[in-house]
DOVOKE-420851 format. One record per atom (N, C-alpha, C): residue in three letters; x, z, y. Coordinates in steps of 0.2 Angstrom, whole numbers, plus 2048, in hexadecimal, padded with zeros to 3 digits. Atoms other than C-alpha are relative to their C-alpha. Layout:
# residues N
AlaXZY;...
END
This chain:
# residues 189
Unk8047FE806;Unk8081A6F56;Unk7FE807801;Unk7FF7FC7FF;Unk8091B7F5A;Unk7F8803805;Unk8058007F9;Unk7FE1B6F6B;Unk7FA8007FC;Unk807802801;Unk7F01ACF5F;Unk7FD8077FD;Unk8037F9803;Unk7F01BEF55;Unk7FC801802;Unk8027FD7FB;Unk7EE1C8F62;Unk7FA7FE802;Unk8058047FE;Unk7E11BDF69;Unk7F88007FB;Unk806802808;Unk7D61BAF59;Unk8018097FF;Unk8027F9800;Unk7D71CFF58;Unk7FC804804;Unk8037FA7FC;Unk7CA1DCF5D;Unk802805802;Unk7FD7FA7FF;Unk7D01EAF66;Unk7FF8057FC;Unk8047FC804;Unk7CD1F7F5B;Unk8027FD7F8;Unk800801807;Unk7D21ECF4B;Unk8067FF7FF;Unk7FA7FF800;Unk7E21EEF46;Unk8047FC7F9;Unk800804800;Unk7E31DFF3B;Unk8018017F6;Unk8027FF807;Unk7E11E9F2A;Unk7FB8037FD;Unk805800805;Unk7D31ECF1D;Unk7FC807801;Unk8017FA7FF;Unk7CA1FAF22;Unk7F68007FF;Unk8087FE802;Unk7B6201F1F;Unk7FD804806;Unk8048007F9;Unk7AC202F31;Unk7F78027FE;Unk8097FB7FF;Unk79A20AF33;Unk7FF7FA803;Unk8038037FB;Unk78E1FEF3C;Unk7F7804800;Unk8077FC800;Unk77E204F43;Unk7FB7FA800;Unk807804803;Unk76C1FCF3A;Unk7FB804805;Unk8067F8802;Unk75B201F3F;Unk7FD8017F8;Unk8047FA807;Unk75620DF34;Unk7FA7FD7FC;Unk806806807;Unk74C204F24;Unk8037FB7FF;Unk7FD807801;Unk7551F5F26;Unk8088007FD;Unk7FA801803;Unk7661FAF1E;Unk8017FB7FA;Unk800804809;Unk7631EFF0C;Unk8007FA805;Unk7FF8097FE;Unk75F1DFF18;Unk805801802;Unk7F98027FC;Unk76E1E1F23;Unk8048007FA;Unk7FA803803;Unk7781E3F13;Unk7FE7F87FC;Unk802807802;Unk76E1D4F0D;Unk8027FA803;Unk7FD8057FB;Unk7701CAF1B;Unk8077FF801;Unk7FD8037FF;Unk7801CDF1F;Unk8037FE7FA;Unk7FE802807;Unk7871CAF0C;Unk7FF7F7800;Unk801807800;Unk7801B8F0F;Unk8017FF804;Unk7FC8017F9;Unk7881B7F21;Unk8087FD7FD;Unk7F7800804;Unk7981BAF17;Unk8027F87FE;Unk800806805;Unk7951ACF0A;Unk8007F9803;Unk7FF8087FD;Unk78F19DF16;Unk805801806;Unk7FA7FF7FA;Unk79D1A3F26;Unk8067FE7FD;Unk7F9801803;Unk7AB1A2F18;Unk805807802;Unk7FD7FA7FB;Unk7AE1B4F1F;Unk8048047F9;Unk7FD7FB805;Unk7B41BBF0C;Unk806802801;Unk7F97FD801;Unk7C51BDF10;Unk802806806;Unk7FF7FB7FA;Unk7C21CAF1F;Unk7F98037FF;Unk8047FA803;Unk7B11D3F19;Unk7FF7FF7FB;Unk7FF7FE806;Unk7B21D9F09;Unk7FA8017FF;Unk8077FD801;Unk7A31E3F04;Unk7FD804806;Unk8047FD7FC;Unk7941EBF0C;Unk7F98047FD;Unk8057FB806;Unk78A1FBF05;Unk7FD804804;Unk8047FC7FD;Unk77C206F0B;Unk8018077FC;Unk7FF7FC802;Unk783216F06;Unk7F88037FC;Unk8067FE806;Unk77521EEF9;Unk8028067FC;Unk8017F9807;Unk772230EEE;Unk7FA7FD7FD;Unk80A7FD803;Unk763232EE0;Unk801804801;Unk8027F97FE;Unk75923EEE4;Unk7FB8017FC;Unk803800803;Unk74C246ED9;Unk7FA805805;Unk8027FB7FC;Unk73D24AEE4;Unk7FA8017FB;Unk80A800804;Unk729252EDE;Unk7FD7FE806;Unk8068027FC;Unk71D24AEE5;Unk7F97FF7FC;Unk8047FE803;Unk70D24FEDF;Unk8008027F9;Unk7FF7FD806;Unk71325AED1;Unk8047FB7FB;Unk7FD803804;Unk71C24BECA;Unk8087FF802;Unk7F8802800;Unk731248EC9;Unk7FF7F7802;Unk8008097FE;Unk733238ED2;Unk8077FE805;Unk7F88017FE;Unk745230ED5;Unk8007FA805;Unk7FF8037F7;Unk74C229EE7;Unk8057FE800;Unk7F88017FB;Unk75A220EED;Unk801803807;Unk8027FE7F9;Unk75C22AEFE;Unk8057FB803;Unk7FB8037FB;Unk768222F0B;Unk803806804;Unk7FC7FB7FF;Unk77622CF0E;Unk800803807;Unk7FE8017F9;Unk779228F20;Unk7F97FB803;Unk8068057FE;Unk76821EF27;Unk8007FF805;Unk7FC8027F9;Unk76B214F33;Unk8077FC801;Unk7F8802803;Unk77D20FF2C;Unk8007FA7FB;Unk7FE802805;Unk784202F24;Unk8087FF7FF;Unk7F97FE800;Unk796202F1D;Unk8047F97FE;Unk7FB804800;Unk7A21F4F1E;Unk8067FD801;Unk7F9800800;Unk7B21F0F17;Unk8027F9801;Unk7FC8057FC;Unk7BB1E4F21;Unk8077FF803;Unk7F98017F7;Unk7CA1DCF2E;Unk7FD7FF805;Unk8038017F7;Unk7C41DDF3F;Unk8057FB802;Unk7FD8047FC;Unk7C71CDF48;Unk7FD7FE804;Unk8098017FF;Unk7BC1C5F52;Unk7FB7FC7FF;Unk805806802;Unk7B41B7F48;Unk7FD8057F9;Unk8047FA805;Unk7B01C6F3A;Unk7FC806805;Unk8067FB7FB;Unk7AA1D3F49;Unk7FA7FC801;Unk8038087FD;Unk7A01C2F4F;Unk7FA8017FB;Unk803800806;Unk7991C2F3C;Unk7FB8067FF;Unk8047FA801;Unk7931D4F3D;Unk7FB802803;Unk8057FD7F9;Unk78E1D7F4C;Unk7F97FC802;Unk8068067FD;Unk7831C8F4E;Unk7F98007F9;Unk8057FE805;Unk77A1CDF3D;Unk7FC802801;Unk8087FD7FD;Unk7661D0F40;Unk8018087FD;Unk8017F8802;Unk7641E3F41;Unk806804802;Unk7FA7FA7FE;Unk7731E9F45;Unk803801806;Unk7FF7FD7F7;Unk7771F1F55;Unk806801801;Unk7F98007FE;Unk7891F2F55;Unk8048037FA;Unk7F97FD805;Unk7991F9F4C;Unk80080A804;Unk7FF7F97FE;Unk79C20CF4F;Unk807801801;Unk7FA8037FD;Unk7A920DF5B;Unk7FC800808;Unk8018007FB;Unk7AB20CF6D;Unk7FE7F7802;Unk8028067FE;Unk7A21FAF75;Unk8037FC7FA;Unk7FF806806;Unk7A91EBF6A;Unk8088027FD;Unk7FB7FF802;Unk7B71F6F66;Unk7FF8037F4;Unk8037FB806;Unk7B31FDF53;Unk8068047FD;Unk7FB7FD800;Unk7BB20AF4D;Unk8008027F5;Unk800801807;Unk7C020BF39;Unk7FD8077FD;Unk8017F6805;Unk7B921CF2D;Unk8068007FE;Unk7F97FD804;Unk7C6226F29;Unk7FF8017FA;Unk800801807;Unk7CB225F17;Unk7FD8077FD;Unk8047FB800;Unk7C6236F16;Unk7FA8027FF;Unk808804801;Unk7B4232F1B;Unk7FF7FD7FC;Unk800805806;Unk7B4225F10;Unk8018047FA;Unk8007FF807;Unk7B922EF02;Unk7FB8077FE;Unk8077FD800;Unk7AB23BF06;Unk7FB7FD7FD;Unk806804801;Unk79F22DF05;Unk7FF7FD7F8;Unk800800808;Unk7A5228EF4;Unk7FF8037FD;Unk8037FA804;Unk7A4237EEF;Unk7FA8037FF;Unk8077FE800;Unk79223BEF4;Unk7FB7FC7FA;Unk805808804;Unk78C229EEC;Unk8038007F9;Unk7FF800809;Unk79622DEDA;Unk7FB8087FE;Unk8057FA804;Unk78B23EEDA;Unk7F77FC7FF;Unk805802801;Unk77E232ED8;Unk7FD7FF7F8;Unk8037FE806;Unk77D234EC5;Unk7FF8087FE;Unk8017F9800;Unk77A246EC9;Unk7FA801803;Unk8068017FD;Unk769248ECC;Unk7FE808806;Unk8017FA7FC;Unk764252EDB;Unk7F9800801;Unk806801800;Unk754259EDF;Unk7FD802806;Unk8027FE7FA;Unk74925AEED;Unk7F8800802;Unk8087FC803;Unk73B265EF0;Unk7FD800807;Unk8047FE7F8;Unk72E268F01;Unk8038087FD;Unk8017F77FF;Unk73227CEFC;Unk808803803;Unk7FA7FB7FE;Unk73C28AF04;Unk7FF8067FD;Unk7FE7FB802;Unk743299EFF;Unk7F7806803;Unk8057FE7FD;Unk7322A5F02;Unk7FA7FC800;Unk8068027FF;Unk724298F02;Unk7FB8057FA;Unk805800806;Unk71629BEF5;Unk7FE7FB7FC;Unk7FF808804;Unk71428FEE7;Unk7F88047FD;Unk8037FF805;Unk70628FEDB;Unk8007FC7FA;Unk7FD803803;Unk70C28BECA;Unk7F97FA7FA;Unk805805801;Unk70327BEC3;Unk8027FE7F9;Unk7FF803806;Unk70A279EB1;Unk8048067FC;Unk8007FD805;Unk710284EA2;Unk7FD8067FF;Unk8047FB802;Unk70D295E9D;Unk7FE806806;Unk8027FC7FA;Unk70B29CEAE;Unk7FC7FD805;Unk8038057FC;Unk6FE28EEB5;Unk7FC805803;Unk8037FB7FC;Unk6F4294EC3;Unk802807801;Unk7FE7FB7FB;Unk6FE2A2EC7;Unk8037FF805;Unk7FE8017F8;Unk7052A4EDA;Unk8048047FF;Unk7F97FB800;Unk7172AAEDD;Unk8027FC807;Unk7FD7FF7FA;Unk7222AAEEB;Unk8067FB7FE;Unk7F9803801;Unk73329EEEB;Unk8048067FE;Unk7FB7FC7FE;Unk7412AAEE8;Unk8097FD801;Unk7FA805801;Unk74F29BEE5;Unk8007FA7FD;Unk7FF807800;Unk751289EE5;Unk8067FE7FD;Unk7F9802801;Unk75E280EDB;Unk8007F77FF;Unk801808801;Unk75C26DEDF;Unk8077FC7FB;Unk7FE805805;Unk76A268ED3;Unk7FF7FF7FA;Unk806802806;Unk76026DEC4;Unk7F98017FF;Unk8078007FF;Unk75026CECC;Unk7FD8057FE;Unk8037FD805;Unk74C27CEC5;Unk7FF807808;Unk8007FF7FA;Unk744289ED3;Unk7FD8097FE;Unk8017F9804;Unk74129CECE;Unk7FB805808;Unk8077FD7FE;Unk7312A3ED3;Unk8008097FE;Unk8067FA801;Unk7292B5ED5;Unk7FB803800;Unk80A7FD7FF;Unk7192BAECE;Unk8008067FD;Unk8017F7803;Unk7122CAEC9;Unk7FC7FD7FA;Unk805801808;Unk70F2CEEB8;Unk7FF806800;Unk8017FA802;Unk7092DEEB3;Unk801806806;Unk7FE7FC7FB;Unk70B2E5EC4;Unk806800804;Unk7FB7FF7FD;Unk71C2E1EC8;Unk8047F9800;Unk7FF8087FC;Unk7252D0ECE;Unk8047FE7FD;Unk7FB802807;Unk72E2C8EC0;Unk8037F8804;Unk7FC8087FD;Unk7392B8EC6;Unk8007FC7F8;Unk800806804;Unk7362A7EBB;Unk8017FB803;Unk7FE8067FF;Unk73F299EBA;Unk7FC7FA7FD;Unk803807803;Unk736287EBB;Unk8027FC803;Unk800806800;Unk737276EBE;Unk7FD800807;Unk7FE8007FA;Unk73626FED0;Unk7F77FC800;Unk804807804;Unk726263EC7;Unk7FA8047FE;Unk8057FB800;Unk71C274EC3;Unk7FE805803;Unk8017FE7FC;Unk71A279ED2;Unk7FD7FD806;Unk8038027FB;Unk70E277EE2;Unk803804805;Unk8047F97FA;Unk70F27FEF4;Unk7FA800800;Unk8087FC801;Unk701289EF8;Unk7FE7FD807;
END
């Protein structure tokens, strides 16, 4: 009984529950979670892969002067799945359309350290923290496109992408006053 373990085991799987990377192409991570989710289902596979998630932040980017929100992908190119490695669940994964392998030496896969893992959770519960994401840099020049300073031109002087708010230098009366605006009232020049 012992031998059939061994046997039915992938080098690399050490025959407990653990959360493995595999490599998508890039764009295709929701199908491969798709697909394989319904691999799972008809294989009979639920008792050796668990779940399968495309690691995700919101992001709040401007795109033409308007706040427009994003799911980005954490990792692109990644998909994350908690599993037992054996070889009728490697079998299951590997043979999934789009997916190029396990991450990991040849058909050996190698597990995320919990560590990592608990990064990644961490990054995807900041997902109720809006983050914001702008084309500008510290230094461009903007031209301000909305409230009491419209159509004036100032400089970046400070980006603060968690509350999207981005402090400008323009001259007033001769001399270079810093204002704080929204990420939404502002163009580059």
């Amino acid at each position: 009984m012992e031998e059939n373990k061994d046997k039915n085991m992938r080098q690399g799987g050490d025959g407990k529950r653990n959360w493995y990377a595999i490599y998508t192409n890039s764009g295709y991570e929701n199908a491969v979670v798709k697909n394989l989710k319904q691999r799972i289902k008809s294989m009979g596979m639920e008792d050796y892969i668990f779940d399968v998630l495309v690691p995700t932040e919101k992001v709040v980017k401007v795109k033409r002067g308007k706040k427009v929100e994003e799911e980005m992908k954490i990792y692109p190119g990644y998909v994350l799945v908690d599993m037992i490695v054996n070889d009728q669940s490697w079998w299951v994964v590997r043979n999934t359309p789009r997916v190029s392998g396990f991450l990991g030496t040849g058909v050996h896969p190698v597990p995320v350290s919990d560590k990592e893992m608990l990064a990644v959770v961490e990054k995807m519960k900041e997902k109720d923290k809006e983050k914001h994401s702008v084309d500008l840099e510290v230094g461009d020049l903007v031209k301000i496109i909305d409230g009491p300073f419209k159509d004036t031109e100032g400089k970046v002087v400070e980006i603060d992408e968690v509350s999207g708010q981005v402090k400008v230098a323009v001259s007033m009366f001769g001399r270079d006053t810093e204002v704080e605006l929204d990420f939404s009232q502002l163009k580059a020049i």
